[in-house]
PARO-634809 format. One line per 3 residues: their letters; for each residue x, y, z of C-alpha. Coordinates in Angstrom, 3 decimals. Example, Ala and Ser with C-alpha at 12.3 -4.5 7.8 and 13.67 -1.06 7.14 Angstrom:
PARO-634809
AS	12.300:-4.500:7.800 | 13.670:-1.060:7.140
This chain:
PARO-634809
XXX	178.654:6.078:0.672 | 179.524:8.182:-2.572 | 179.894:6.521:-5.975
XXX	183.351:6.045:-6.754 | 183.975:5.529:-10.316 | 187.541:5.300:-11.866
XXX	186.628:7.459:-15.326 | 188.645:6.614:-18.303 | 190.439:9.963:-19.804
XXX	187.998:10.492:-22.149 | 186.662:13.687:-21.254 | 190.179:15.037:-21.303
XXX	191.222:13.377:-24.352 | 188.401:15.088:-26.020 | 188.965:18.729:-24.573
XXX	192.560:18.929:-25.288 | 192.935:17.132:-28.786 | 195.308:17.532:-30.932
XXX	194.005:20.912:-33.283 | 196.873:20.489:-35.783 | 195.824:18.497:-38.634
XXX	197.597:20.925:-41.074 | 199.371:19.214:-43.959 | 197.677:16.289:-45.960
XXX	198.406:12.658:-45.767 | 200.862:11.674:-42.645 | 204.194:10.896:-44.802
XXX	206.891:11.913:-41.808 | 207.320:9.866:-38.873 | 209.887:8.913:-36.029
XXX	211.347:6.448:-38.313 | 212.168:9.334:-40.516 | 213.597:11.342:-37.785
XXX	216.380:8.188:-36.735 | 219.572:8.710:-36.319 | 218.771:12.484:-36.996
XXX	219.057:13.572:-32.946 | 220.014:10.731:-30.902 | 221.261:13.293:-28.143
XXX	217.731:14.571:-28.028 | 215.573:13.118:-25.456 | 211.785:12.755:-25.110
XXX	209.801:14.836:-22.038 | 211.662:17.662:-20.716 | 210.868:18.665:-17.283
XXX	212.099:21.387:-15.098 | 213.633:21.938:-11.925 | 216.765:19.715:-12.036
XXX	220.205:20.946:-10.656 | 222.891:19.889:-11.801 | 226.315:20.862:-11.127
XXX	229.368:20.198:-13.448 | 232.169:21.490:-11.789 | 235.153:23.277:-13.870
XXX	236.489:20.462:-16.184 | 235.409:19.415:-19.465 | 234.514:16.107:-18.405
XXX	232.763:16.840:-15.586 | 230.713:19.373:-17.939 | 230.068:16.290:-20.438
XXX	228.495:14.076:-17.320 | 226.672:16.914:-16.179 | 225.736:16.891:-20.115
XXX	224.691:13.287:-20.183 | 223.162:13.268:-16.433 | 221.073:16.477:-17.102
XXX	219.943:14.734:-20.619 | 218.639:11.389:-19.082 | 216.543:13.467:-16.689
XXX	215.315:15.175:-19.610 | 216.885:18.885:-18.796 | 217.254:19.641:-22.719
XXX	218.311:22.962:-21.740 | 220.736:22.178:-19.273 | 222.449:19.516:-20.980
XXX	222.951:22.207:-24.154 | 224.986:24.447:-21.911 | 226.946:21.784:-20.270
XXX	227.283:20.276:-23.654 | 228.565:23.860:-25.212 | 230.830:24.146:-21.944
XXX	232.600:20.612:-22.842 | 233.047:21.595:-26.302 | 235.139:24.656:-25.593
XXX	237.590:21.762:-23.994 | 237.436:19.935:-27.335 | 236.154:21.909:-29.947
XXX	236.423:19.495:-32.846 | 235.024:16.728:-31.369 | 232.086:15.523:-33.797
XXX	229.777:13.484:-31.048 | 229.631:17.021:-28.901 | 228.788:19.010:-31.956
XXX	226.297:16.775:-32.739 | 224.662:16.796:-29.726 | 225.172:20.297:-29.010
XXX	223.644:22.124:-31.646 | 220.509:19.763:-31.695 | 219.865:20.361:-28.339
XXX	220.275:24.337:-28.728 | 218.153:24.310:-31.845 | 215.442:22.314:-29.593
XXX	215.709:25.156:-26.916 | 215.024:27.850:-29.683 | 218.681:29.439:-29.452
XXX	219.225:29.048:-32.937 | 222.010:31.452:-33.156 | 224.360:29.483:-30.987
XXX	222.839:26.494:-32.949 | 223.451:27.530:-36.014 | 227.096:28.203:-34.883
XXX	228.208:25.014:-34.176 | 226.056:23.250:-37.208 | 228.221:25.608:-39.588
XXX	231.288:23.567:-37.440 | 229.822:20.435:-37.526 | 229.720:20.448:-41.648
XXX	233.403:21.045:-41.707 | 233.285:17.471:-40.419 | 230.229:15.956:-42.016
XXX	229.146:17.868:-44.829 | 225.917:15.342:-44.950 | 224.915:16.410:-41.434
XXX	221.112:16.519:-42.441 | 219.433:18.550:-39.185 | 222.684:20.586:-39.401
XXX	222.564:21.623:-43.140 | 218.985:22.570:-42.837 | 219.394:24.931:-39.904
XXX	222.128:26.562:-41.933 | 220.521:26.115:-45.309 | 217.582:28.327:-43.488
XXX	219.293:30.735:-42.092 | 221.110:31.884:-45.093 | 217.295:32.255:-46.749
XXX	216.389:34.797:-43.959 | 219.840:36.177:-44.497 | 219.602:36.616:-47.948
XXX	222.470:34.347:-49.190 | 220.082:32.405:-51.464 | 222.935:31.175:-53.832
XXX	224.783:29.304:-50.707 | 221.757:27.682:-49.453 | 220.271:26.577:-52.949
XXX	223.898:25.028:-53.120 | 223.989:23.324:-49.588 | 220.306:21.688:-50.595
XXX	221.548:20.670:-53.937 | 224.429:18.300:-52.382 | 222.179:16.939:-49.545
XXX	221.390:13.136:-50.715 | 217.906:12.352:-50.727 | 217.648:10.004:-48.377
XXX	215.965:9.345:-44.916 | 214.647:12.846:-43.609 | 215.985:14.308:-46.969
XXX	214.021:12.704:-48.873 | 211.605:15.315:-48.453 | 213.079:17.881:-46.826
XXX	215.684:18.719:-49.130 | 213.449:18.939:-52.152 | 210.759:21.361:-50.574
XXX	213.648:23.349:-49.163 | 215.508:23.807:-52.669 | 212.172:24.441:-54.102
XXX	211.136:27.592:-51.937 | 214.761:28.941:-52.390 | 214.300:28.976:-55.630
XXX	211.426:30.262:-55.565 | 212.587:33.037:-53.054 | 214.743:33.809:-56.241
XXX	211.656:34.156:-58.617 | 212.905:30.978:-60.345 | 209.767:29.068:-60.304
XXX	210.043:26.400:-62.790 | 213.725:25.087:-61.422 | 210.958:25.496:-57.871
XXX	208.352:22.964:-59.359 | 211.049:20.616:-60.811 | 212.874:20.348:-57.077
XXX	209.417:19.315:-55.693 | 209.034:17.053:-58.986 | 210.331:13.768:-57.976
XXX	208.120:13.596:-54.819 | 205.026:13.337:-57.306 | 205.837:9.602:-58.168
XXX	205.839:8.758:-54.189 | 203.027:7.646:-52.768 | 203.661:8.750:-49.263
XXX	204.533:12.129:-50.892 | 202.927:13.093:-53.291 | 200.007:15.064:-51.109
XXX	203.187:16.914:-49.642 | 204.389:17.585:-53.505 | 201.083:18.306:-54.077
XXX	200.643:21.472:-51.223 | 203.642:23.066:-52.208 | 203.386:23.071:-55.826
XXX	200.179:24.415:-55.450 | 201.341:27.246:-53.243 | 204.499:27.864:-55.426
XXX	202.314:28.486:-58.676 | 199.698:30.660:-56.682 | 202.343:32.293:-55.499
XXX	203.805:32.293:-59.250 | 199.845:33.079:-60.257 | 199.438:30.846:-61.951
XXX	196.094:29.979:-61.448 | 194.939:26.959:-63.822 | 198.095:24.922:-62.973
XXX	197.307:25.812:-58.851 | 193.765:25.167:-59.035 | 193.969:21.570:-60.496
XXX	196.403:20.893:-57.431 | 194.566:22.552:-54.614 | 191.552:20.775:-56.058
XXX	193.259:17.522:-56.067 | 193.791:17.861:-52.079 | 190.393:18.509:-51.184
XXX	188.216:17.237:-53.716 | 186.171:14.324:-53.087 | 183.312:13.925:-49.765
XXX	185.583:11.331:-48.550 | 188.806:13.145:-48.974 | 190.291:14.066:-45.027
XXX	190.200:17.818:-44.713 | 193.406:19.324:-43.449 | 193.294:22.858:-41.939
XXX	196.150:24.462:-43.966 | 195.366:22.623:-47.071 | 191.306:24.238:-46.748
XXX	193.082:27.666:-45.631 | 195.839:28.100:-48.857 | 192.449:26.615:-51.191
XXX	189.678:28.602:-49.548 | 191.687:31.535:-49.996 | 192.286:30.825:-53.806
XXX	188.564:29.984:-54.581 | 187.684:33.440:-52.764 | 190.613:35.605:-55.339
XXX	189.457:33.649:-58.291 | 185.942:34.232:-57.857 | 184.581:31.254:-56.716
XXX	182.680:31.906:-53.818 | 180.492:28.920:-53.835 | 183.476:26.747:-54.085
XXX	185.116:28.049:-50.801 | 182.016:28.359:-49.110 | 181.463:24.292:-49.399
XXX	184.926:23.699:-48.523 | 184.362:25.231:-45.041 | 181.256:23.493:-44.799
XXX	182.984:20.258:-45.517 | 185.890:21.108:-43.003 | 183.235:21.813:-40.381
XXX	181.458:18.854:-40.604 | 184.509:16.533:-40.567 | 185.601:18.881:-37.169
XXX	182.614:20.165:-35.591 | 184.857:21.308:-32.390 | 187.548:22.810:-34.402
XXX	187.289:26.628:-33.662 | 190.557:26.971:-35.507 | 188.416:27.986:-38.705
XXX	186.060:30.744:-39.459 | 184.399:30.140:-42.720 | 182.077:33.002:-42.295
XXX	184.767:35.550:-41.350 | 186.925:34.709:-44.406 | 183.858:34.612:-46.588
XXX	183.251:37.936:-45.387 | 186.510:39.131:-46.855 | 185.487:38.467:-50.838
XXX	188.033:37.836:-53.474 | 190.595:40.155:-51.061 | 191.909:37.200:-48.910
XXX	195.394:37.379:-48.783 | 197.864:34.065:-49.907 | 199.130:31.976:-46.737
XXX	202.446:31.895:-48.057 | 203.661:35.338:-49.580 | 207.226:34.914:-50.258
XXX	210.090:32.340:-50.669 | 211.127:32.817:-46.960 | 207.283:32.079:-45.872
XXX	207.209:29.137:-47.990 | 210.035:27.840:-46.258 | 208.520:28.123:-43.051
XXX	205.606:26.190:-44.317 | 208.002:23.321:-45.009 | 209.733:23.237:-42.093
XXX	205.996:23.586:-40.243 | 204.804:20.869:-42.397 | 208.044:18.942:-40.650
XXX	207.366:19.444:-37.505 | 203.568:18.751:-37.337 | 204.576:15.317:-39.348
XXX	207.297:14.174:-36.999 | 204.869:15.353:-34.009 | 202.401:13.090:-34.645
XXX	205.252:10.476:-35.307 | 205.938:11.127:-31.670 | 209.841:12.586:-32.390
XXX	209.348:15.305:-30.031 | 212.219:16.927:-29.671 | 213.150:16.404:-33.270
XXX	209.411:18.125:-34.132 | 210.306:20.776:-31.697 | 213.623:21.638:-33.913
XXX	211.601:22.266:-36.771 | 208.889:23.786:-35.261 | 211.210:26.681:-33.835
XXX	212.944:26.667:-37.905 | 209.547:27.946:-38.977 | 208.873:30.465:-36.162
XXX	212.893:32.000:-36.977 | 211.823:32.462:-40.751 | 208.051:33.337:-39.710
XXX	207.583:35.035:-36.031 | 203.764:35.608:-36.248 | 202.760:32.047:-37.596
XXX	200.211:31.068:-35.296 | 200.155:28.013:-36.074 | 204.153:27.090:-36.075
XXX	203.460:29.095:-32.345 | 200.530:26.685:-31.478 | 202.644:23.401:-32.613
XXX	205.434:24.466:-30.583 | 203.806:25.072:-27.571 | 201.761:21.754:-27.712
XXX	204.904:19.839:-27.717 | 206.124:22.202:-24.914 | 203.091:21.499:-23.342
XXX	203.038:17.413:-23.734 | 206.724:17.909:-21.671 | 205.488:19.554:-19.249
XXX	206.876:22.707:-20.154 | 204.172:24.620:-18.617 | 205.068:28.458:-18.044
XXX	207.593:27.684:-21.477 | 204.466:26.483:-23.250 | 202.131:29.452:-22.047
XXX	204.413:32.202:-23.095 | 204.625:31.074:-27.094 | 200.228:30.607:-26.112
XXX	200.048:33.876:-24.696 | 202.138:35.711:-27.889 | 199.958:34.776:-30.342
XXX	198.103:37.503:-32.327 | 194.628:37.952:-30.745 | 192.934:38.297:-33.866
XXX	194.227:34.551:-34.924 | 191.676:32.412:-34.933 | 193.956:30.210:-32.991
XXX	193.957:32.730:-30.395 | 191.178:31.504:-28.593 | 192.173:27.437:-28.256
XXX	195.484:28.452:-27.579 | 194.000:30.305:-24.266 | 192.277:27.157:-23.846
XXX	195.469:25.699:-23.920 | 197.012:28.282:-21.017 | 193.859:27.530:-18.979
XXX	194.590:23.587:-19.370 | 198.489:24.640:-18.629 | 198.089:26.373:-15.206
XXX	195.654:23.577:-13.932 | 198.281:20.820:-14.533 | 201.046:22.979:-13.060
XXX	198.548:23.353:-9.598 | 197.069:26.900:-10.390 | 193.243:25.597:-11.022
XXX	192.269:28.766:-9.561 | 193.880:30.967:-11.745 | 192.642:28.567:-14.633
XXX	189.229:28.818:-13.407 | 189.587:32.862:-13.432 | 191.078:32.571:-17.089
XXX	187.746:30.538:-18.587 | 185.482:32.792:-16.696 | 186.839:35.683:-18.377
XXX	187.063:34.105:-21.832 | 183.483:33.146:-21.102 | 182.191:36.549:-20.132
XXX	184.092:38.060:-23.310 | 182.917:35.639:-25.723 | 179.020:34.981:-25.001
XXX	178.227:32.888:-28.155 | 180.986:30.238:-27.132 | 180.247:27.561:-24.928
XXX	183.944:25.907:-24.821 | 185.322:27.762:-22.286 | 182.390:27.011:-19.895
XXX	182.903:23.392:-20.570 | 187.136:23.884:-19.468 | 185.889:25.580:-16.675
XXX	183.287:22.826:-15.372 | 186.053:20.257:-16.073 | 188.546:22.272:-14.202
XXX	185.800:22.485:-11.297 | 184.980:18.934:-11.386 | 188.354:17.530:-11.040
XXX	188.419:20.067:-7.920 | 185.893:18.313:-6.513 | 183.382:21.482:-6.594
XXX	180.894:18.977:-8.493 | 177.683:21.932:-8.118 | 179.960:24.565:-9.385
XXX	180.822:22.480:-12.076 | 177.322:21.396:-13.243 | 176.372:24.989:-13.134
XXX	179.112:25.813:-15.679 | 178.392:22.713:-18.009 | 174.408:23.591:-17.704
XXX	175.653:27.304:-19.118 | 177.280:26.029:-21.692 | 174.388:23.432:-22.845
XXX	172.007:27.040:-22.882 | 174.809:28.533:-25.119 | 174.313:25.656:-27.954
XXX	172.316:26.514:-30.631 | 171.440:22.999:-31.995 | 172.385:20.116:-29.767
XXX	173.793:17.544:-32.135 | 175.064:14.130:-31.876 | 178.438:14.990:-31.124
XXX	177.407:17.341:-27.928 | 176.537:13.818:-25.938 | 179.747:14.601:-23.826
XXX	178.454:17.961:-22.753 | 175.459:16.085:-20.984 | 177.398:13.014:-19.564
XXX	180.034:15.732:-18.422 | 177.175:17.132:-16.374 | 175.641:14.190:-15.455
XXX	179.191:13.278:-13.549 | 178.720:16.526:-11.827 | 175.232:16.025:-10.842
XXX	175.613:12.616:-9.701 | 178.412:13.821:-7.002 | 176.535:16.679:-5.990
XXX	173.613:14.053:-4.819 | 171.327:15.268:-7.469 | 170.465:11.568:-8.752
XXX	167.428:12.073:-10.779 | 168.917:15.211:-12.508 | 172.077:12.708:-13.060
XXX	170.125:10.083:-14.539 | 168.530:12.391:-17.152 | 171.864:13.798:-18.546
XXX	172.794:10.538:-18.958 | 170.040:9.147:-20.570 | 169.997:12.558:-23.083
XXX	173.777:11.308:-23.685 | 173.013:7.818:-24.758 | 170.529:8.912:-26.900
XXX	172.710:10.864:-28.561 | 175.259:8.659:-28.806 | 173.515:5.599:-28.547
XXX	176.481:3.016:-27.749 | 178.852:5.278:-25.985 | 181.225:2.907:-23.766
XXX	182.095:5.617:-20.756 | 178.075:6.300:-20.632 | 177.248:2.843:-20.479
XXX	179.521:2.276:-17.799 | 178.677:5.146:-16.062 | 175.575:5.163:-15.732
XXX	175.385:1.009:-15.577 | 177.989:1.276:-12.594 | 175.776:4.111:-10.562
XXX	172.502:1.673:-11.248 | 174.356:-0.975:-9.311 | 175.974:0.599:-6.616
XXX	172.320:2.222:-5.977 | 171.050:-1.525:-6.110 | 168.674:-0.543:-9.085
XXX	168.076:-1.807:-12.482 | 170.311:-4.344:-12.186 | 169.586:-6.611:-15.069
XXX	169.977:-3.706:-17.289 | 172.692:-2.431:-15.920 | 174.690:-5.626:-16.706
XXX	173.559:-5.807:-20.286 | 175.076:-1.964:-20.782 | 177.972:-2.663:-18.735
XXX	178.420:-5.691:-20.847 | 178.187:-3.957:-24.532 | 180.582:-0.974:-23.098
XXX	183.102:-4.303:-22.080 | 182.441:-5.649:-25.590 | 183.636:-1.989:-26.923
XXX	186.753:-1.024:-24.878 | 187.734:-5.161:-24.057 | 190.909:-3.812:-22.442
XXX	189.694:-0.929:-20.300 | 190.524:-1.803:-16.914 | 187.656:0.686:-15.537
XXX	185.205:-0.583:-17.485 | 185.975:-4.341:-17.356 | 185.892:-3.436:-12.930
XXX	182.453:-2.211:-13.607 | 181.371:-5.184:-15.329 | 183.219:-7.930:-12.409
XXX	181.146:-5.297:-10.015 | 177.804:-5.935:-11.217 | 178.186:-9.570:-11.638
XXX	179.434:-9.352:-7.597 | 176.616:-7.422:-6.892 | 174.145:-10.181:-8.478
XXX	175.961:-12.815:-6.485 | 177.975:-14.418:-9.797 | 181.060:-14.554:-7.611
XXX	183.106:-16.635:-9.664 | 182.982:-14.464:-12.830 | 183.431:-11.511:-10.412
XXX	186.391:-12.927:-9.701 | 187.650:-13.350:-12.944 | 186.593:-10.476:-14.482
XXX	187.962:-8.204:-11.486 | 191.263:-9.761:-11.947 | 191.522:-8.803:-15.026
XXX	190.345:-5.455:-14.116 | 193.813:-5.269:-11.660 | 195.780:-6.647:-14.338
XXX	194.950:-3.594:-16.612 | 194.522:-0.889:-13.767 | 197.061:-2.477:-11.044
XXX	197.418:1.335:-9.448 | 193.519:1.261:-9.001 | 192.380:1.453:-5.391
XXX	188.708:0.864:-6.284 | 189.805:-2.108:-8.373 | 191.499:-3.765:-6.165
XXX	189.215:-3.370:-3.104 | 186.214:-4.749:-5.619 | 188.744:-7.525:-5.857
XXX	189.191:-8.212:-1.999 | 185.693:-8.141:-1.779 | 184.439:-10.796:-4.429
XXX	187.890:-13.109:-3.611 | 186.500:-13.116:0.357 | 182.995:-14.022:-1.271
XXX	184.643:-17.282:-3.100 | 186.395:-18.275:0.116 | 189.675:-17.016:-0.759
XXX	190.396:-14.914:2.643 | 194.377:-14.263:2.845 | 194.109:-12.945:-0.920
XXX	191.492:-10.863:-0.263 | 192.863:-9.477:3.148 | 196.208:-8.635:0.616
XXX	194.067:-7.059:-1.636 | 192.339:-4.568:0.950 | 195.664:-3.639:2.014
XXX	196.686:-2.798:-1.357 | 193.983:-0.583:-2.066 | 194.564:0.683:1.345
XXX	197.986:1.726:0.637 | 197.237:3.101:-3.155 | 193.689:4.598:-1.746
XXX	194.251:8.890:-1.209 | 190.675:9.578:-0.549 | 190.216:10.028:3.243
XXX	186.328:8.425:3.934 | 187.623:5.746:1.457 | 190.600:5.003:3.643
XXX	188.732:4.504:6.367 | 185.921:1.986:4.980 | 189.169:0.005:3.947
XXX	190.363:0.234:7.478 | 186.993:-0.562:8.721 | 187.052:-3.565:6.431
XXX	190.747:-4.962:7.706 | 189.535:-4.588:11.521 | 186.272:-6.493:10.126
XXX	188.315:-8.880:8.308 | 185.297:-8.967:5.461 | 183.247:-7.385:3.559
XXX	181.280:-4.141:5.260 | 176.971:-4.842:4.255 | 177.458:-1.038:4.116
XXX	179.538:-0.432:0.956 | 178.783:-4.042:-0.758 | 175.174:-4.439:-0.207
XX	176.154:-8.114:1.291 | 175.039:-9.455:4.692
């Protein structure tokens, strides 16, 4: 019988993580965001209809209905159609205009927020979407007067100041610029954002002594957390001052604190000499950096939907931001936005160097939405075009993998392990990734050697451990060692229901079935959807004498179980009313 291990998510955790640690120190969260959108719900999907009928109630159930099954774009229109029944009404607006501005129709949001402020001049999301359009407009006056009166509270607190600041310096006015920003300085939770901007206002400004001692003070220090846009706006200072050497270490740095980032080039922009241009160029691009810095903030805060407001601010002042276009489509993406999530992927400028994760991204993106093949076809390409990278190779053995074409995939993870230069510690996942392929394409030995290559790599690695500790005992080998690593990956992840089933397994296996017991329980209790779990379960509470619980437990599995040949060993087991010597090594 094949091994059947339940995997914990950290292979996919690792290939699609988060690539947007852009502004430094994490000062915005959802707390921030409260009372800021609460029309706007979390995880859009698609594919709802709704119909509303011709009245303006009907439209606002339709509103509400299409909201709490998270049709953001639906619910704006029948939102929009209500308020053309009641145009005044302030609850409508409110909702309204958050929900267009979430969509990306900014115009129509913009619209009604302009409405809404006859009502409630204070309107914070509302004041900013109008605030920034008259920037891009050119009515700098009106929105350095609309930022003025905003009090500086909640959201505001920071928002407002770095807004006023790079509309006043859109003007030319940079002094008034640094003094808006000023009062952040004395905030802890602030001060690195007070620190980023007035750094880019007075390079911007060139003033180069006063920008230097700020970039410096964001990523000076070996223990300092490198941010990507805080390296990019510094790196490219060092390298149009003249320091070189001082950029060069800074990518070095960044590099070693994210050896799988690919979002930075260090060699490419050190190519480029003293001529590498400012990230932020004007007033209107420094806005978009603030309302970018917003939404990345508030993402990882978890506001979606509020981050996703922001996130399309920047992109309406900034089109080709790459970045603004990768944090959008992220969020689109953790909805479930697929095809929405792709397009913003699939416009970004090629030579980016968040091009190429982005098409990552699009690969990741039509496997989830049931087009593996055309994913696969996507990471071949990217692999064939881009020799020296080994990433895509590893997308496309994961894609393979969770296909079930387990030879495929170890082909494509043994192409990428060729394409590594240096294997380093952090590469153990590239070797247990192919050691999961090997192992269900019945190449044991082969198995056994990636994973031993991965632990000694990454010595303590909890998945490994358990991996390779659960394959020792369903082979009936090493068994004694195979507890002691199951045990220490237990000891590391104490509430990982595949790992703690692994551990109730072995001791079933060497006949403890008491702790089995226990320890299998718990297993259920942390994995109750688990089909594997819960037949391990059946199988030590029949060992123990408990026989109706166990019998329940088979049919449980039975009925969560999709796996044909492990549907029928259940059924097998049910007709048998006990354990099978074939899949539990009993008699």
């Amino acid at each position: 019988m094949a091994v059947r291990h339940r995997l914990s998510p950290i292979l996919r955790r690792i290939g699609a993580a988060a690539f947007l640690a852009i502004l430094p120190g994490g000062c915005v969260g959802a707390a921030d965001a409260e009372g800021l959108a609460p029309a706007l719900a979390a995880a859009p999907t698609e594919g709802l209809a709704v119909s509303a009928g011709q009245s303006a109630l009907g439209a606002y159930l339709a509103a509400r209905w299409a909201h709490a099954s998270h049709e953001i774009g639906a619910a704006a229109d029948f939102y929009s159609r209500a308020l053309s029944a009641d145009p005044e009404n302030v609850e409508l607006l409110q909702r309204a205009h958050l929900l267009l501005a979430a969509e990306g129709r900014l115009d129509e949001a913009v619209t009604l927020a302009r409405r809404l402020l006859s009502f409630d001049s204070e309107a914070a999301v509302a004041a900013m979407l109008v605030a920034s359009r008259d920037v891009k407009e050119g009515r700098l006056t009106a929105a350095e007067d609309r930022l003025a009166k905003l009090p500086r509270r909640g959201i505001n607190s920071f928002m407002a100041p770095m807004m006023l600041a790079w509309t006043r310096a859109a003007q030319g006015r940079f002094d008034p610029a640094l003094a808006a920003l000023a009062p952040m300085a004395g905030t802890s939770p602030l001060a690195p954002l007070h620190d980023f901007h007035a750094a880019l206002i007075n390079d911007l400004a060139d003033r180069r002594a006063a920008a230097e001692k700020l970039y410096d003070s964001l990523v000076t220090g070996e223990a300092t957390p490198l941010t990507l846009r805080a390296v990019e706006a510094a790196g490219a200072f060092y390298q149009r001052i003249g320091r070189i050497e001082k950029a060069r270490a800074l990518y070095a740095r960044y590099r070693g604190q994210h050896p799988g980032s690919g979002l930075l080039d260090g060699d490419s922009l050190l190519a480029q000499g003293g001529k590498l241009p400012r990230i932020v160029t004007s007033g209107q691009e420094g806005l978009a950096e603030a309302m970018f810095g917003a939404a990345t903030s508030i993402r990882q805060g978890n506001a979606l939907d509020v981050a996703l407001v922001f996130g399309r601010l920047a992109l309406d002042l900034r089109p080709n931001f790459p970045l603004a276009q990768v944090l959008v489509a992220d969020i689109l993406q953790s909805q479930e936005r697929f095809d929405q999530a792709n397009e913003i992927y699939r416009a970004i400028d090629p030579a980016s160097p968040a091009w190429w994760s982005a098409q990552l991204r699009v690969a990741e993106n039509l496997e989830d939405s049931g087009r593996a093949d055309q994913a696969a076809t996507l990471l071949r390409d990217m692999a064939g075009q881009r020799p020296e990278r080994w990433d895509a190779l590893v997308s496309l053995g994961d894609v393979l993998r969770r296909g079930k074409k387990f030879a495929d995939a170890a082909e494509s993870y043994g192409q990428a392990i060729t394409r590594v230069p240096r294997i380093e510690r952090h590469h153990w996942t590239l070797f247990y990734s192919r050691g999961i392929a090997l192992e269900r394409s019945q190449r044991w030995p082969e198995a056994e050697t990636d994973f031993l290559k991965a632990l000694e790599l990454e010595r303590d690695q909890p998945y490994v451990l358990n991996y390779l500790g659960y394959t020792w005992v369903e082979r009936g080998i090493n068994l004694d060692q195979a507890r002691k690593m199951i045990e220490k990956a237990a000891s590391l992840r104490p509430d990982d229901g595949a790992i703690i089933d692994s551990l109730g397994w072995v001791l079933y296996r060497l006949g403890d079935y008491p702790e089995a017991v226990r320890n299998l329980e718990r297993a259920v209790e942390l994995r109750p959807e688990d089909p594997t779990i819960n037949d391990h379960l059946g199988d030590a509470l029949w060992r123990v004498g408990r026989r109706d619980e166990a019998r329940f437990q088979w049919q449980r599995a039975l009925l969560l179980e999709t796996d044909a040949e492990a549907k029928q060993g259940l059924e097998a087991k049910l007709k048998a009313g006990r354990p099978l010597a074939a899949t539990d090594g009993g008699t």
